[in-house]
N, C-alpha and C positions, 0 to 999 in steps of 0.2 A: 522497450517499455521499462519505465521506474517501476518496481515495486517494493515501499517502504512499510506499507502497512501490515503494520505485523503485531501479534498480541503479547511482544517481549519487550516492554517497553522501559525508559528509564526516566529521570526528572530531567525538566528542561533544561539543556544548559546552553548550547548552541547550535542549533542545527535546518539546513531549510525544512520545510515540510512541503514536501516534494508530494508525494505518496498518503501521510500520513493524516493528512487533514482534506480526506476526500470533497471537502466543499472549495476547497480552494480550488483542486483542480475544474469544478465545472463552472467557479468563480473567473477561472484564468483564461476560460473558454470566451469568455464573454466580451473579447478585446480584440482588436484590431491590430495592425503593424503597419513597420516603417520596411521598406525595401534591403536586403543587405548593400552596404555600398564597397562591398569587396566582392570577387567572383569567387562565389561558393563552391566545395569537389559537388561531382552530379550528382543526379539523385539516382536510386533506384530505379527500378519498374516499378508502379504501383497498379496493383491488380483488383479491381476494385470486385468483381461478380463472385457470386457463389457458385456450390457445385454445380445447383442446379440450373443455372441459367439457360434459357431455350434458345437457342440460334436459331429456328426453325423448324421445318421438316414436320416430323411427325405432330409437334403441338399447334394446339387450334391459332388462328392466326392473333384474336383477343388475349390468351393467353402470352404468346409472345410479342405483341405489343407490350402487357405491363410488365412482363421483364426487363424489357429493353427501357420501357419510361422509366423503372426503380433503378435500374444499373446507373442511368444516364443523373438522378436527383444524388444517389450515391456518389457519386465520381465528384458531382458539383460539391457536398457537402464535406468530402474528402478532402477537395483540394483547396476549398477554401477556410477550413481549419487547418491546415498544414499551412499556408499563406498568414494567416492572422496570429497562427499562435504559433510561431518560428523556436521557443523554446520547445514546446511540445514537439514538432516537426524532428529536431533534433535529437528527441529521446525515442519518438517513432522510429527513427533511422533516416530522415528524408536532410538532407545535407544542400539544398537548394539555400536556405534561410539562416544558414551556424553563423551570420554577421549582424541579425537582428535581434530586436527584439517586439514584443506585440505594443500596441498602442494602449497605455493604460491610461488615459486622460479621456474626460466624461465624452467629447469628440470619439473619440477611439471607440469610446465603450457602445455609444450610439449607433455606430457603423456596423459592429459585430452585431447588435442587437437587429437591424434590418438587416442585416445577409442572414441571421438563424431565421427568422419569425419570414421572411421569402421561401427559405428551403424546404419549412415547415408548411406551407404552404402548397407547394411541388407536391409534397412526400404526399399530403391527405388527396392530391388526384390523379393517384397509383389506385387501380382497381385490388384492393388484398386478395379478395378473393380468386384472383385469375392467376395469384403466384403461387412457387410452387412452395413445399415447406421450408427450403432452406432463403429462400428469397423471404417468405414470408416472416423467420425469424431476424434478418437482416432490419428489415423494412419497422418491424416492431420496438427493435433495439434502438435505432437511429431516432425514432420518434420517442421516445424518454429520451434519450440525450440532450437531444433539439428541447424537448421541454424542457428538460434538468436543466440547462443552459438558459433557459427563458426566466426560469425561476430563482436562479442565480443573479441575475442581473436587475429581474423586478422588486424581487421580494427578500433575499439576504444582503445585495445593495455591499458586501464587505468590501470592495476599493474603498469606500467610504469613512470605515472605521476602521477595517483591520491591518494595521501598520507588517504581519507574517505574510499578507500578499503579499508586498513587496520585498521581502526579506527573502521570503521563498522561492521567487521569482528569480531574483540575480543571482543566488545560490545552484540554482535548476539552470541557468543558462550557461555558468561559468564551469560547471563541474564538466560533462563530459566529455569537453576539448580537452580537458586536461588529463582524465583519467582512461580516456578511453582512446584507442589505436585503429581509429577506423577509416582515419585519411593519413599519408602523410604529414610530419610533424609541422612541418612548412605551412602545409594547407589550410590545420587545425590553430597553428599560432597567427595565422593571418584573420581568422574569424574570430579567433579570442580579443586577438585588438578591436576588430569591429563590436565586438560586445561590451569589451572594458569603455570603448569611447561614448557606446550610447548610453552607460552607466548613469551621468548628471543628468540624462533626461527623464530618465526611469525617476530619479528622489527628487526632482521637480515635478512629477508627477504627482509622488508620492505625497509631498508637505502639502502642494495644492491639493490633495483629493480628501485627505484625512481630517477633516473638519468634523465630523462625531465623534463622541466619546468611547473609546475602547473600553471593553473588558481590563481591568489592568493586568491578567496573570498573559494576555494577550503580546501588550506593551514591554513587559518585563524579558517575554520571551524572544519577541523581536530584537531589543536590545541586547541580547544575550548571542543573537547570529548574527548580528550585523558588526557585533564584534568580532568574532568571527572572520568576515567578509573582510573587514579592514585588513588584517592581519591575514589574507592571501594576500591582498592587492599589492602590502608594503612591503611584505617579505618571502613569503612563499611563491609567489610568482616570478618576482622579478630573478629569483635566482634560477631560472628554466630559462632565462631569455637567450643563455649566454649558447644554445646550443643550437638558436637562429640570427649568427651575427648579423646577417643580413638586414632584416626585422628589430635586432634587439632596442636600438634606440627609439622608434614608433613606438614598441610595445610598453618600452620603460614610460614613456609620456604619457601614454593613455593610462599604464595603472597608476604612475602618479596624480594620475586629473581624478582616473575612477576613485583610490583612497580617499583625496581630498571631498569626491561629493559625497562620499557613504561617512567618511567623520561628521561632514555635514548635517547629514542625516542621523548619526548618533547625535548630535545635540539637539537635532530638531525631535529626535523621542527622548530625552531623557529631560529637556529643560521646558518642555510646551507641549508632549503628547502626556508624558507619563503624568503631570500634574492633573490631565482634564480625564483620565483613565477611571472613569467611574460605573463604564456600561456595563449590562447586565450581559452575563455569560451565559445563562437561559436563552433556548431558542425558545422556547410558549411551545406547547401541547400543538396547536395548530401548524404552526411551520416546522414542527420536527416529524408532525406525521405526516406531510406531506414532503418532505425532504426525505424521510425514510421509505416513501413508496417511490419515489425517485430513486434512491441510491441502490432499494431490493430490486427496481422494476416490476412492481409488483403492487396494482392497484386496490389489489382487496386487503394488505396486511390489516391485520389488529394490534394496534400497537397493544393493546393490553393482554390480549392474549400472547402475543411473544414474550410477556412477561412472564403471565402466568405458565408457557410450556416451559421457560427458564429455568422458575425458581421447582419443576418438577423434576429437571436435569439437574437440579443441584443434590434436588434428594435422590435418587436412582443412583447418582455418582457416589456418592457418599455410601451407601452401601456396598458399590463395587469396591470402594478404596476399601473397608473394612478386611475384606475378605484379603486383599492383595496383601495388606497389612501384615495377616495373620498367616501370610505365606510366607513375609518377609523378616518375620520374627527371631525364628530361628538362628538366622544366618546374620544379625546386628547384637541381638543378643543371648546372654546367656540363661536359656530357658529353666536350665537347673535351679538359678538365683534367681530370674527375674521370669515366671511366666506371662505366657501372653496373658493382659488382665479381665477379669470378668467386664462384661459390653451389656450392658440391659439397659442402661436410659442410654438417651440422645448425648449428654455430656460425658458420658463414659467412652463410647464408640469415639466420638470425635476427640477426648483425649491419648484415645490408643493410635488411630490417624496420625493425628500431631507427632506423635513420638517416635515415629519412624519416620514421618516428614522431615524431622530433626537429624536422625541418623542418617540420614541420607546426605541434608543439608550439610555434614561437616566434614562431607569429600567433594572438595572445592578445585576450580582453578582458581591462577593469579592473575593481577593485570597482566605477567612477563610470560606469560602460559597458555592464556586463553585461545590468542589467534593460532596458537602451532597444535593445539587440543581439537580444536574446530576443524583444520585442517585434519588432521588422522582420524575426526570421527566423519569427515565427511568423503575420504577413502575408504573406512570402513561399511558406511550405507550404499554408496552406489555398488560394494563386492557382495550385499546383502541383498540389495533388489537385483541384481545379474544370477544369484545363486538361484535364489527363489522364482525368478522370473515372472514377475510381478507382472512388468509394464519395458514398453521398448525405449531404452535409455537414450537419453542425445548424444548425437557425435561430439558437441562443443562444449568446450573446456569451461570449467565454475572454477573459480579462484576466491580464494578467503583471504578479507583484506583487515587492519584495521580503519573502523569508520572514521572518516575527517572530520575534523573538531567541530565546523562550521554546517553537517549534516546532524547533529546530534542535540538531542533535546526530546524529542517524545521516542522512539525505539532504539532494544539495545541490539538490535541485528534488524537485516533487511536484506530482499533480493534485489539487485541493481543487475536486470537483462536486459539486453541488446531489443531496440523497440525491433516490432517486427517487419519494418521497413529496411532493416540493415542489412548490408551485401557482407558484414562481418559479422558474425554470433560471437559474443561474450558477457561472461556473466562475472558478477562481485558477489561474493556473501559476504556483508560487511558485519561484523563485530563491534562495540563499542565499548574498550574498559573505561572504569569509571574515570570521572575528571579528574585532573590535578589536586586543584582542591578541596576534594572531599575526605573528613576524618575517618583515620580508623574503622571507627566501630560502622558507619555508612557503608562505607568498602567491602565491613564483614557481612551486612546486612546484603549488601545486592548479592555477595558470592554465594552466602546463604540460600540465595533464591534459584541464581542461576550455579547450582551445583554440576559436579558431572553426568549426574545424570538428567538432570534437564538439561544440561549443553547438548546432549545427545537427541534429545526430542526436539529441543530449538533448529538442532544440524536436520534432522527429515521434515521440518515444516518451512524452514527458508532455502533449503536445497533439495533435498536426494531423499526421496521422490517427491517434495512439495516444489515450491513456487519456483527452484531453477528448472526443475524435468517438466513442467508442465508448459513453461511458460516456449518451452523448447520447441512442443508440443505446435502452443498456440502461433508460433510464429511462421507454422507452416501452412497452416488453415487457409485456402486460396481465398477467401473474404478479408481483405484486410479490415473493410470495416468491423469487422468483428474482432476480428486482432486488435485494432488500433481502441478502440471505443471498449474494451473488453469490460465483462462483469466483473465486479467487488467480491460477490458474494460465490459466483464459482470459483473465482481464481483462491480464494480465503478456505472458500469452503473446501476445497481438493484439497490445500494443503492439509488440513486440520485431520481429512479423511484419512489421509496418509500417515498421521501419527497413529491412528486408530491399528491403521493395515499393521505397520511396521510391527508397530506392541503385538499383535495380533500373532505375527507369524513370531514372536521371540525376539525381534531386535533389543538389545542391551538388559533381557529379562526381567524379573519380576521389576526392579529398579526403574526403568524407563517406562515400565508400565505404570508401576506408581507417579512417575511424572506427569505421565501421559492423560493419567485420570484428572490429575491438579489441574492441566490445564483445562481441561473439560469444564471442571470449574470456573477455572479464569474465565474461557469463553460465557458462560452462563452468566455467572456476576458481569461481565461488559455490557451483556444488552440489559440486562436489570440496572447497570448504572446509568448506558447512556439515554432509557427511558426515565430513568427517577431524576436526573438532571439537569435535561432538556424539557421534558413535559410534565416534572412534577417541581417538588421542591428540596429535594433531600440535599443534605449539608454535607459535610465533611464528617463528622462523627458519627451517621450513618452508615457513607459511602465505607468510613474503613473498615466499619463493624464487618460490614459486605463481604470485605474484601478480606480481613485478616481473621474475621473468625468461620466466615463459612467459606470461604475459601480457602482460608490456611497460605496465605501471603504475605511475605515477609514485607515489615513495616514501610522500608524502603521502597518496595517496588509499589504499593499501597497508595503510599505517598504521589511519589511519579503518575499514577493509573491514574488519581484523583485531578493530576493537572491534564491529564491527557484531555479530559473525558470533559472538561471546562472547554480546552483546546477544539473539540471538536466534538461533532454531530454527527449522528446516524450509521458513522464508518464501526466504529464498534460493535456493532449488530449484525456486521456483515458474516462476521467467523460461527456465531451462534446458527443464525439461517442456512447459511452454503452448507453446514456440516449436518445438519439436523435434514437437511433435504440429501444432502449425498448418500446420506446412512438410510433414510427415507427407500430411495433410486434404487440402494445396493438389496436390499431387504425384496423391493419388488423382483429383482433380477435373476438372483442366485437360485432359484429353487425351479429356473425355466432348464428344461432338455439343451443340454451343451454347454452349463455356464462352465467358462475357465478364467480365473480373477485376471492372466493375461489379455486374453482377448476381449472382457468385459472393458479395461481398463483403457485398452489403446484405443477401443470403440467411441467412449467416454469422451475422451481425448483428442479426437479427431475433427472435433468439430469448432474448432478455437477455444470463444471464451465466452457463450453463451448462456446469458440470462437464466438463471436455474429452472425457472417456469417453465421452457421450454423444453428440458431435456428427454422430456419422456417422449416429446414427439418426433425428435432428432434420433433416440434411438428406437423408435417403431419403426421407421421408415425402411 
């Protein structure tokens, strides 16, 4: 499983969005495929039943009848999104498909639209009531997908306008043959050809389907990976060939043909989309609340009240950072000269905040620094949850990479794990220093933001114990549908928890705590933007009021957030809700006869990556 979505984000400059623009992926659901025409390595086992599946015996015969009928619509809707959407297949771990890719053409899109709106069909004549709970939260999950998916293709329509499906698409298809060692090299460059070949069909797709007008920060961004994508095909690529002489001249063709259709395709966005780019970046109040009880799984949200408990976590935060402030006083400065200063209005307190945010801010890494700091801080969290014994750490190896060019554009780290179909576990925490060409003072502005001590909270929320230990977790969960289909807002929401825990028990002290608080922040400002920008109307000189003064966010990252949040819908809100419900969970839990945060957490943990609504019935059982 990709997971890019993450609330460390940067300005766009080239990158798929894989992860991070969670409508695409239920956008990309919605497509069909072409067969691979090379012989793919096998697949795994795919395991489709939960724990509790009834074989027989003891349960009523009705009762194991809708087992059996949910197992049997499972398996079908399993296998025919592993079939349709062969990039996904490939990030699941399923290797049947690594030479295709799905059918994106309004044909294609038709077809996937009658195989969901069939399955969904199936699903509604499973008796719920005769399953057992963990079948029943299976069965719940898959029908918001199925919907998500239906709604994806009826009502956001994006093959249509948005030129980042596509961008994001061949970017998602091409990367994890290359980066990832999970077939031989032979096996994996033989399906790279098959993907590089079916490239001109993909931006034949593309020019024919893109007939509405984009957003232009849309267009722009496209334009921006697709440069990118050029620049694997002509040069990054071809120089791997040489280590399959066998292969090398097929492979060199196909990415010569693929360059030539993606140049293609940069003029067809830069000389005929980006002129007609005038669409409205606004989802309307109506399709962002219903995309957001889609994305939460969660049909009663209030969108306005997820505002409203926001902007009450922004003030609650805001006094915790005081106090941590006035802890950290001391030790940045000299209290004989400069005591900590009197706090009695609201602008007082938040200029004393600010000024340790500051001090902090100006113990930085470098571009040349960043990935080997990441690296030692994310040796140092996994020796921190082993001491502590938090939670039961993975066997499998996390590696700290820096992010590739052609990834980058909305986040400046992400977990990249081994989807949970994969007979090999490996995970990326990738990094991203800033571009080439950005000035100076930009440079100082992002390191400002991402200081060492928020590098340290970014390391436990995209690793150790966030999204690489968890997701280690989710890939053992014998439901794959739950694994494969997993929630937004648990998998966000755990990590975020985990910042909490970390600070909690002392990781990187008062410092990281301080961080730790800011991002609290961040998350709160996210779903207050991605509601005022979706479903209301707020600007840009709101949004950064938002963002830089009650949040205390460096201008840069401000900037970036603001394109993110145009970029996308509903996924922003996912780290506010998962954390706001974990701390929820943890609150009800602790105070029962036996709690030990170990065994609370592997509890937790155990059951994939289940929809947050449900957790409290998962762990009653």
């Amino acid at each position: 499983m990709q997971l890019q979505s993450s609330p460390h984000e940067l300005p766009p400059v080239s990158r798929s969005l894989r992860a991070s623009v969670a409508a695409l992926a239920a956008l990309l659901c919605a497509c069909g495929s072409t067969e691979p025409t090379v012989p793919p390595p096998a697949t795994p086992e795919v395991v489709v039943s939960s724990a509790d599946k009834v074989a027989g015996g003891g349960a009523g015969r009705a009762e194991a009848d809708a087992e059996r009928a949910l197992e049997a619509v499972l398996t079908r809707v399993l296998e025919d999104y592993l079939r349709d959407e062969p990039v996904r297949a490939t990030e699941a771990g399923d290797h049947r498909h690594d030479a295709a890719w799905p059918d994106v053409t309004e044909q294609g899109e038709a077809a996937r639209r009658r195989t969901i709106a069939d399955a969904l069909s199936a699903l509604e004549a499973v008796p719920r009531e005769k399953l057992g709970v963990q079948s029943r939260v299976d069965a719940d999950m898959i029908e918001n997908q199925l919907r998500s998916w239906l709604f994806g293709i009826d009502e956001l329509r994006e093959l249509s306008w948005n030129p980042m499906v596509y961008t994001g698409l061949i970017g998602d298809g091409l990367d994890p043959l290359i980066t990832r060692n999970f077939a031989p090299l032979e096996d994996r460059m033989r399906s790279l050809g098959g993907r590089l070949s079916g490239i001109p069909a993909i931006v034949a797709a593309a020019k024919a389907r893109l007939r509405e007008a984009p957003p232009r920060i849309h267009t722009e961004t496209a334009i921006g990976q697709n440069k990118g994508l050029i620049a694997l095909c002509k040069a990054d690529l071809p120089a791997r060939f040489a280590s399959v002489p066998a292969q090398k001249a097929e492979l060199e063709a196909a990415a010569k043909a693929a360059a030539a259709a993606l140049e293609d395709l940069q003029a067809f966005l830069e000389e005929d989309l980006l002129p007609r780019s005038n669409g409205d970046f606004r989802l309307g109040r109506a399709r962002f609340e219903e995309k957001l009880r889609f994305t939460l799984d969660d049909a009663t949200v209030d969108i306005d009240g997820v505002v409203k408990s926001a902007r009450a976590l922004l003030a609650e935060t805001h006094a915790e950072m005081l106090e941590t402030a006035r802890e950290l006083w001391p030790t940045l400065f000299d209290a004989r000269k400069q005591p900590f200063p009197r706090v009695e209005t609201r602008d007082e307190k938040m200029a004393a905040i600010r000024k340790v945010l500051d001090a902090l801010a100006a113990d930085r890494p470098t571009n040349e620094t960043i990935v080997k700091e990441a690296e030692a801080l994310l040796a140092a969290a996994t020796d921190f949850v082993r001491r502590h014994d938090l939670v039961r750490l993975p066997e499998e190896p996390c590696r700290v990479i820096e992010m590739p060019e052609y990834r980058r554009g909305v986040a400046v780290a992400y977990c990249d794990a081994s989807g949970p179909l994969e007979a090999k576990q490996e995970t990326f925490f990738a990094i991203a220093p800033t571009p080439k060409g950005w000035p100076r003072s930009r440079v100082d502005s992002f390191y400002r933001e991402y200081n060492r001590s928020m590098l340290a909270d970014l390391t436990v929320h995209e690793a150790m114990p966030g999204h690489f230990l968890q997701l280690m977790h989710n890939n053992e969960f014998p439901s794959k549908i739950r694994a494969v289909f997993s929630s937004g807002p648990f998998v966000e929401g755990w990590a975020v928890y985990t910042e909490w825990l970390m600070a909690h028990h002392g990781f990187g002290g008062p410092k990281v705590r301080m961080q730790r608080q800011k991002m609290v922040l961040r998350l709160a400002a996210n779903a207050i933007l991605d509601h005022g920008v979706h479903a209301g109307a707020m600007d840009e000189k709101e949004a950064l009021a938002l963002m830089m003064e009650d949040a205390f966010q460096e201008e840069g990252e401000a900037v970036g957030k603001w394109a993110r949040a145009r970029l996308t819908s509903a996924q922003l809100t996912t780290y506010f809700h998962g954390f706001t419900e974990m701390m929820r969970l943890r609150a009800a839990h602790e105070g029962k006869p036996g709690f030990t945060e170990r065994a609370y957490h592997d509890r937790l943990l155990s059951h994939g990556s289940p929809s947050v609504r449900h957790l409290e019935a998962l762990l009653s059982e």
